[in-house]
C-alpha positions in Angstrom: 146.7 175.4 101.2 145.2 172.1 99.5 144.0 169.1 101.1 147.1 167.5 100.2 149.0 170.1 101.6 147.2 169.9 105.1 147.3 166.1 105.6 150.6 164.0 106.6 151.7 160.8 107.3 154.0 161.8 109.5 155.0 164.5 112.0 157.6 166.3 110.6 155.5 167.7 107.8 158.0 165.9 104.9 156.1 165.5 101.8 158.2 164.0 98.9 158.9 166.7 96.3 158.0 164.5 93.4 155.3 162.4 93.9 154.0 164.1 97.3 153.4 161.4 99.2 154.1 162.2 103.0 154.0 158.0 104.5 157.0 156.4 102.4 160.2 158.7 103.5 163.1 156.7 105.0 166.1 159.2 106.3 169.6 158.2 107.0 170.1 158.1 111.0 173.0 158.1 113.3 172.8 155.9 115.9 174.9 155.7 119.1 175.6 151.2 119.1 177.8 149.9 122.3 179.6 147.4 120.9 179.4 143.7 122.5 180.7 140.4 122.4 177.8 139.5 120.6 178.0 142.5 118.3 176.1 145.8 119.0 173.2 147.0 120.5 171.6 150.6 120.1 173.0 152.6 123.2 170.2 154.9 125.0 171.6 156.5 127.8 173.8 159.7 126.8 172.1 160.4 123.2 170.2 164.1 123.3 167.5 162.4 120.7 166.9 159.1 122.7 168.9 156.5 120.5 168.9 158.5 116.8 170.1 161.6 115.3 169.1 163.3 112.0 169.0 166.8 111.0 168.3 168.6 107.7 171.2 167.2 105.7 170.4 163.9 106.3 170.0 161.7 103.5 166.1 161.1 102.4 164.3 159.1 99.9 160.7 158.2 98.9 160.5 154.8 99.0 156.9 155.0 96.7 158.9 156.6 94.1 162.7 156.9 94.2 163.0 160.5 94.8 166.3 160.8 96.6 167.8 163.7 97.9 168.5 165.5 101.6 166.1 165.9 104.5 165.7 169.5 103.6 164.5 168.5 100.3 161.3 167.0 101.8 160.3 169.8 104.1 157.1 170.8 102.7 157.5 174.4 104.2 160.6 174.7 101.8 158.9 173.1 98.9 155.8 175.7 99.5 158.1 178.7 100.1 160.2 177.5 96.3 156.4 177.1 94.4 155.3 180.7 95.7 158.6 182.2 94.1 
C-alpha cells in the first residue's frame, strides 16, 4: 500500500475513486425527524445508529471534485480489490 492509501480523513476508509481525496465525501442519510408544531426535530431515541442511517447504497459524492456515485463506490477496499484485477 501507498502513503495515500494508508492515510484517511475519515473513519470509514472512503477514498473518492477519482480524485482520491478521503476529507470531502458527503453521503445521503436517513434520518428519523418527530414532527412538531414548529416543524421537525431529529428523533434519537429508537434509531439502531443514534439519529442517521446509511449503508453501502447510499448516495455519495466528492465534494472536491464532483465524483458522484454510491457509498460502495468509495470504499477504498473495493477500489483496491478492482485495481489488483
Amino acid at each position: 500500500m501507498t502513503d495515500e492509501e494508508d492515510n484517511f480523513d475519515n473513519d470509514f476508509n472512503m477514498r473518492c475513486p477519482k480524485c482520491k481525496k478521503t476529507d470531502s465525501i458527503a453521503i445521503v442519510i436517513q434520518a428519523w425527524a418527530m414532527l412538531t408544531s414548529e416543524g421537525t426535530e431529529v428523533y434519537h431515541d429508537d434509531c439502531p445508529d443514534n439519529d442517521h442511517l446509511w449503508d453501502e447504497k447510499s448516495g455519495a459524492q466528492c465534494v472536491a471534485c464532483g465524483k458522484t456515485g454510491k457509498v460502495k463506490d468509495f470504499d477504498a477496499k473495493r477500489q483496491d480489490k478492482r485495481r489488483k484485477r
